[in-house]
Backbone bond lengths (Angstrom), bond angles and torsions (degrees), N, CA, C in turn:
res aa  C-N    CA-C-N  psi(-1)  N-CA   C-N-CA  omega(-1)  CA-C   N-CA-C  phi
1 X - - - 1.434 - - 1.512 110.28 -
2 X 1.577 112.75 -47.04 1.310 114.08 165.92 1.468 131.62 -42.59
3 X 1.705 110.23 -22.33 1.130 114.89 173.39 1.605 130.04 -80.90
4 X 1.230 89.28 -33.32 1.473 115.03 -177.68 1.865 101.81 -63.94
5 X 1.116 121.37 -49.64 1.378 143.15 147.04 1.107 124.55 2.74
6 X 1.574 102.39 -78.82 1.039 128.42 -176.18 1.667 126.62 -78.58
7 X 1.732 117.47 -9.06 0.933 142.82 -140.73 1.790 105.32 -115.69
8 X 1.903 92.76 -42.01 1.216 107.26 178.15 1.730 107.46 -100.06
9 X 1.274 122.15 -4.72 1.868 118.22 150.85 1.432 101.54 -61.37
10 X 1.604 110.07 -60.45 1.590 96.53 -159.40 1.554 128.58 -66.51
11 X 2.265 99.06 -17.07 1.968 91.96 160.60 1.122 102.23 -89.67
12 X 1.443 152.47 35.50 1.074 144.25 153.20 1.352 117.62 -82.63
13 X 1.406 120.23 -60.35 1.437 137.61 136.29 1.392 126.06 -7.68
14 X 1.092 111.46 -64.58 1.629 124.21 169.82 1.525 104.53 -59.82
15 X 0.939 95.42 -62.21 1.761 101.42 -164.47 1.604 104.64 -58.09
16 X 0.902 117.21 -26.22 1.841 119.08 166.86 1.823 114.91 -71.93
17 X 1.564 89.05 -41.94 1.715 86.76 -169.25 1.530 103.17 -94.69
18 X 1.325 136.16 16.91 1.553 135.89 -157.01 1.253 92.83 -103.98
19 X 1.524 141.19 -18.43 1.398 127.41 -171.38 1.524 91.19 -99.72
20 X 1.448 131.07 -14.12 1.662 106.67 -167.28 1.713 90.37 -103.25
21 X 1.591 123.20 6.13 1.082 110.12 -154.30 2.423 91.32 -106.83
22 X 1.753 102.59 -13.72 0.973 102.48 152.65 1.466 126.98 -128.65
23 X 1.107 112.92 61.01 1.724 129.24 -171.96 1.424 109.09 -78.53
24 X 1.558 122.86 -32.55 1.206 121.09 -166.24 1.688 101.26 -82.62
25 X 1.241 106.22 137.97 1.601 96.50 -174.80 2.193 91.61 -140.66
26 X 1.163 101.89 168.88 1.747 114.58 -157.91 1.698 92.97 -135.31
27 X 1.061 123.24 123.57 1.269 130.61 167.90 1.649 128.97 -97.65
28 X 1.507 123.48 159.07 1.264 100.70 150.69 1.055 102.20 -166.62
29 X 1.534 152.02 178.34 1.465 158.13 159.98 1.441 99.00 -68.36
30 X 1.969 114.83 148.28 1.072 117.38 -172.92 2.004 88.39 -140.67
31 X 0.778 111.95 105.77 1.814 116.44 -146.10 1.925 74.43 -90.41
32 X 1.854 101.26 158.57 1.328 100.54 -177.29 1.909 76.70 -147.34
33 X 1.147 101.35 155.89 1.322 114.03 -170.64 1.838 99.52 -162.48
34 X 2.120 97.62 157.35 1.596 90.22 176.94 1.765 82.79 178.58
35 X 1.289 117.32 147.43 1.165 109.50 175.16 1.811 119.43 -110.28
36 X 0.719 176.30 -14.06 1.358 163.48 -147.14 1.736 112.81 20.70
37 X 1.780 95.73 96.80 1.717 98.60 155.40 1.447 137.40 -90.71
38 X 1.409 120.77 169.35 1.717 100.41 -164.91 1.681 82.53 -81.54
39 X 1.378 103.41 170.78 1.614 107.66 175.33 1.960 84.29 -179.74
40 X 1.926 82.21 143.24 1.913 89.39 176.71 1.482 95.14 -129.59
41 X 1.287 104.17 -167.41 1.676 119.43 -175.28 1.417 94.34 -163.38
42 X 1.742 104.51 122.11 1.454 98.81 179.48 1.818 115.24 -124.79
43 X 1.035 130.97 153.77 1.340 123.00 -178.28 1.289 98.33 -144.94
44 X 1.632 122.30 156.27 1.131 126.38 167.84 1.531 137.19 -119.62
45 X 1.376 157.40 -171.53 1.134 173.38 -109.26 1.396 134.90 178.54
46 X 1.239 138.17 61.89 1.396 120.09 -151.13 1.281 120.30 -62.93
47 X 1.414 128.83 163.04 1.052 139.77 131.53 1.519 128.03 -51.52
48 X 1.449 101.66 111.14 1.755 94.79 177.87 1.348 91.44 -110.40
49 X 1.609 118.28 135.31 1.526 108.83 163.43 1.459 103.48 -88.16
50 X 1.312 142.60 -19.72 1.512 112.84 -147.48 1.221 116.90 100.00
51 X 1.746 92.56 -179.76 1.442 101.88 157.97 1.305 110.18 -78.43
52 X 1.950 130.76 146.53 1.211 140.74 165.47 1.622 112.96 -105.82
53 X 1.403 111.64 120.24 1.372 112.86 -159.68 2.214 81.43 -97.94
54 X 0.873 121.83 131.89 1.225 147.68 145.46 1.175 147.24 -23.01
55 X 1.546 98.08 -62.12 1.738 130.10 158.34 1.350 131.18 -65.91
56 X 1.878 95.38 -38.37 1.578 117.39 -160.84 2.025 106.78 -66.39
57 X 0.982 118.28 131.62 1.490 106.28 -167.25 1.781 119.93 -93.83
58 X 1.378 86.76 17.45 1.983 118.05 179.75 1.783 91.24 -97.11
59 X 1.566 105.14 124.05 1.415 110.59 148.07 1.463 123.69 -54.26
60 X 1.174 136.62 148.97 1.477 152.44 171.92 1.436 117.15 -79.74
61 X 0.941 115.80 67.73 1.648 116.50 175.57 1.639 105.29 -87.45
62 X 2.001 98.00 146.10 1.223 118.84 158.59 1.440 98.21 -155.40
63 X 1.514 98.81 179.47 1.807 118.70 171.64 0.862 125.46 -116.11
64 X 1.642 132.60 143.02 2.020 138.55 144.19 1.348 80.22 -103.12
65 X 1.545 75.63 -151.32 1.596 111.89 -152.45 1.391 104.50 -175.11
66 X 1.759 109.29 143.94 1.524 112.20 156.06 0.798 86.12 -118.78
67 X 1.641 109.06 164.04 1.518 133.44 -169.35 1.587 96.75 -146.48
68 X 1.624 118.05 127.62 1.471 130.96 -166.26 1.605 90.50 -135.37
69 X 1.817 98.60 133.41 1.419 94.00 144.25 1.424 121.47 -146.79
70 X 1.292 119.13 124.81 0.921 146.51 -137.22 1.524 103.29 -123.82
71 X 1.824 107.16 150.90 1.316 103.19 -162.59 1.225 104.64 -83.29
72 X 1.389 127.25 159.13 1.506 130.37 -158.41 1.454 112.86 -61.66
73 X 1.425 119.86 140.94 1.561 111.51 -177.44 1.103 123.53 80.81
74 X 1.425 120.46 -36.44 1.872 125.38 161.39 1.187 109.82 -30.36
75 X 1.303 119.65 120.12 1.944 120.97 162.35 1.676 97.97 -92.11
76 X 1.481 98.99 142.08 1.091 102.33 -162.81 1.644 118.64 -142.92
77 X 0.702 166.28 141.27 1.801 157.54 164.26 1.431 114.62 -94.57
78 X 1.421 101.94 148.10 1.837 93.84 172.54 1.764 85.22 -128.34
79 X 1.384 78.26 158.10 2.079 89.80 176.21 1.461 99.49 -135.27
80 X 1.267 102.39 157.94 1.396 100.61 -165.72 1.965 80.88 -126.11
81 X 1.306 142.51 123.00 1.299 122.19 162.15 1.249 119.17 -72.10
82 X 1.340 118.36 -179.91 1.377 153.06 -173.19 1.591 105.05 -57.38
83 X 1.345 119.53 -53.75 1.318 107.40 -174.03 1.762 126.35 138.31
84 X 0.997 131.81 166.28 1.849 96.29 164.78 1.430 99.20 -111.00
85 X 0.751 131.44 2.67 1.834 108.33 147.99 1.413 119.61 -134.81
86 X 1.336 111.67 68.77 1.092 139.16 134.03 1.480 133.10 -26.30
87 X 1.276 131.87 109.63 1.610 126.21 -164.94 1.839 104.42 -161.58
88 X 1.227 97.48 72.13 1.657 123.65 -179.67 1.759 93.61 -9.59
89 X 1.360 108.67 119.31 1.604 134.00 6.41 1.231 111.96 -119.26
90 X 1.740 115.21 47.40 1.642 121.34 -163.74 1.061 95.98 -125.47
91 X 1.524 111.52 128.18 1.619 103.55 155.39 1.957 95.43 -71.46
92 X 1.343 103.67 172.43 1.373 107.85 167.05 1.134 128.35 -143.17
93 X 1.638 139.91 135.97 1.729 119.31 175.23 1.533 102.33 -87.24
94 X 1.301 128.90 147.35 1.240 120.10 147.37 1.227 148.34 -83.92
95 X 1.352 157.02 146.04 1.543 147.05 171.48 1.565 109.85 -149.88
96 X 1.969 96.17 85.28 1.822 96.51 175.45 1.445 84.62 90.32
97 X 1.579 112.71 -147.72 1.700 127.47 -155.50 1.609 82.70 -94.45
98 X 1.328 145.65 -16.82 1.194 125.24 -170.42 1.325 113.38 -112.10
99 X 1.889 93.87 167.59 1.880 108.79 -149.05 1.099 92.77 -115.91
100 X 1.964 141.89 136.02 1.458 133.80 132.58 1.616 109.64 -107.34
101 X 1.648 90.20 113.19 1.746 117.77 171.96 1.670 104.41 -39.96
102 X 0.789 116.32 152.64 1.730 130.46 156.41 1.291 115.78 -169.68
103 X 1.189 118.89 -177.38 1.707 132.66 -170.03 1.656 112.45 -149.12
104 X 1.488 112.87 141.09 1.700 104.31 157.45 1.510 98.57 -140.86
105 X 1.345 77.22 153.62 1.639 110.63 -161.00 1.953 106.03 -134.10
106 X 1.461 100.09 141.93 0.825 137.73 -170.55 1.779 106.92 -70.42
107 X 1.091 143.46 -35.76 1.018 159.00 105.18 1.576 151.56 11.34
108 X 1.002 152.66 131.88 1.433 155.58 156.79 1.257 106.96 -39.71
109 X 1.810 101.34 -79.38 1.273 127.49 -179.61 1.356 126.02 -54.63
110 X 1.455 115.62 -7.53 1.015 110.65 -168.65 1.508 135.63 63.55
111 X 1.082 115.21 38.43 1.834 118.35 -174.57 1.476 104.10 -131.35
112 X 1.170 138.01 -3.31 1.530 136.31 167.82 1.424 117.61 -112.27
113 X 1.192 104.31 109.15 1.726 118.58 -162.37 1.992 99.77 -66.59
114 X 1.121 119.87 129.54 1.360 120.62 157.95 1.345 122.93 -88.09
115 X 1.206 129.02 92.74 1.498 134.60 160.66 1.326 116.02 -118.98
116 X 1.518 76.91 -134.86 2.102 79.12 -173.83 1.506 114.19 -161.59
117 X 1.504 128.76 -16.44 1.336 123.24 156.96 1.297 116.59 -53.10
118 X 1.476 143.03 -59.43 2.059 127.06 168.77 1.535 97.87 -70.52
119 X 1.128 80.64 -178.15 1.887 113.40 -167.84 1.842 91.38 -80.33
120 X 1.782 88.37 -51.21 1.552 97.19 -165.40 1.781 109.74 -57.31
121 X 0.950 106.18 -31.75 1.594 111.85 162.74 1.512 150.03 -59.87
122 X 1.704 92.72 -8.59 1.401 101.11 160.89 1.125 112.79 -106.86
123 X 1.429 100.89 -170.92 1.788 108.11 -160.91 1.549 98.00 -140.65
124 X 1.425 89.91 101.01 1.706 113.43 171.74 1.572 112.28 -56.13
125 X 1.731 99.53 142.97 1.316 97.33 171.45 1.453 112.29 -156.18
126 X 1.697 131.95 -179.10 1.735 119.55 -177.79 1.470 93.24 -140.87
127 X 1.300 111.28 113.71 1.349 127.87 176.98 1.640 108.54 -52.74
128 X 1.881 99.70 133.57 1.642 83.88 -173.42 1.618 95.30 -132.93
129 X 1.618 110.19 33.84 1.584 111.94 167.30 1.940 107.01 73.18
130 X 1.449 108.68 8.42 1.464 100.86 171.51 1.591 104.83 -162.99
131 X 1.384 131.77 154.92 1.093 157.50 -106.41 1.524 79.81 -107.60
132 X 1.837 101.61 117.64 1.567 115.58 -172.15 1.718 99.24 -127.51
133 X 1.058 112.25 122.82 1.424 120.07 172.23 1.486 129.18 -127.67
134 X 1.576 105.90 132.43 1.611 132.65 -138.72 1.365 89.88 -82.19
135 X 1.191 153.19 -137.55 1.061 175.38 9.08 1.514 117.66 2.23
136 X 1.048 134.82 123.06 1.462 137.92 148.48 1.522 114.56 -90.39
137 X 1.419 108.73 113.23 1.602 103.88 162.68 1.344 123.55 -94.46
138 X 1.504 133.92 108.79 1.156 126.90 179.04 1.683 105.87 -91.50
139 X 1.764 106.48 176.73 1.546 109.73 -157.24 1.530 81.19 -174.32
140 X 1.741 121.17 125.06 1.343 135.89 176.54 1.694 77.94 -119.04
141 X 1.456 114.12 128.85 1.079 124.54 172.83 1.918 119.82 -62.52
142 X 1.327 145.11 152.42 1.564 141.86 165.55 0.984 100.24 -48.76
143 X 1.511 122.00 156.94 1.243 123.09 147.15 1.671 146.52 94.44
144 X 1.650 90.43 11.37 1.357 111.00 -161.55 1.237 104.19 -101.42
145 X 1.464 116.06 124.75 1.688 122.38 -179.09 1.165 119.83 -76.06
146 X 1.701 141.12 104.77 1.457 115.74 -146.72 1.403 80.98 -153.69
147 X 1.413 126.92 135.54 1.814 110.16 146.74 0.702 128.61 -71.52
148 X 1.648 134.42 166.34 1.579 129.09 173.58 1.295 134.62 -24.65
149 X 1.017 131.04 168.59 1.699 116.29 173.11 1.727 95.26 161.02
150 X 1.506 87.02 167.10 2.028 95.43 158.96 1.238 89.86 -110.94
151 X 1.452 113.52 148.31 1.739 118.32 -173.16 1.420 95.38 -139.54
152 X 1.473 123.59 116.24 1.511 128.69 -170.03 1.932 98.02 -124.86
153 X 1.291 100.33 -170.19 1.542 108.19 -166.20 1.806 107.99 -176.77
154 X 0.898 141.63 162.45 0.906 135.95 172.46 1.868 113.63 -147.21
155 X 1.236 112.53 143.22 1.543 127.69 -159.36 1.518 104.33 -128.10
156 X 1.141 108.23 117.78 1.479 108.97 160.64 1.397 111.33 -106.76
157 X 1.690 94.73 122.72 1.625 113.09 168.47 1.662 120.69 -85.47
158 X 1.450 107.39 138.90 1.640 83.29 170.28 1.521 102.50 -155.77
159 X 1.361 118.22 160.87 1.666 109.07 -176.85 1.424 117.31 -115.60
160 X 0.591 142.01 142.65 1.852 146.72 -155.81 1.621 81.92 -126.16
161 X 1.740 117.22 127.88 1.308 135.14 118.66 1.596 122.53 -127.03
């Protein structure tokens, strides 16, 4: 018992003198640093037209979409190119030796061309850190004399910040 005694004076002891025995303390700044760059991620949506009736004297409209997300606050452009058969001022699908013209536009109405050779042709935007999606309006013009076929095309989208 005497030991036990004697055992619990001396952490008593300690435990009184242990804070003056590490009182002295040394400081310093530990600096933290990190930068944040703009950066996007873009994917797209096709345009399916359908069937295109030929005769019918109504353009063929449907919609895609790209969808960018981009780090918050980034100003940014998307371009949509020309196409691979492209032949100023048509985009074109092909099927075999034959061409169906179309257009996409930036727009409802359809009157602001989406490409990417002018400035005026892209489609401004401000990154807001979550998943933003464009609209594409496509438009196969009336009236085009064409035989049957599947008529495809391909578009590269891309976003510049």
């Amino acid at each position: 018992m005497k030991k036990f005694l004697v055992a619990g004076i001396m952490a008593l002891v300690l435990a009184a003198f242990s804070t003056d025995l590490f009182a002295a303390q040394g400081t310093s700044s530990l600096g933290v640093s990190a930068s944040v760059t703009n950066t996007c991620t873009i994917s797209t949506a096709a345009i399916a037209f359908g069937a295109y009736d030929p005769l019918s004297a109504s353009p063929n409209d449907n919609t895609g979409g790209v969808t960018i997300t981009c780090t918050s606050g980034a100003v940014v452009t998307i371009e949509l190119g020309d196409g691979a058969n492209y032949l100023a001022p048509n985009r074109r699908m092909v099927s075999g030796l034959n061409f169906l013209n179309y257009e996409i536009y930036q727009d409802t109405g359809r009157t602001t061309r989406w490409g990417s050779v002018a400035a005026a042709q892209n489609k401004s935007a401000t990154g807001t850190g979550a998943a933003d999606t464009h609209t594409a309006y496509g438009r196969i013009p009336a009236l085009q004399n064409l035989p049957a076929g599947s008529f495809t095309d391909t578009i590269v989208a891309a976003v510049n910040f």
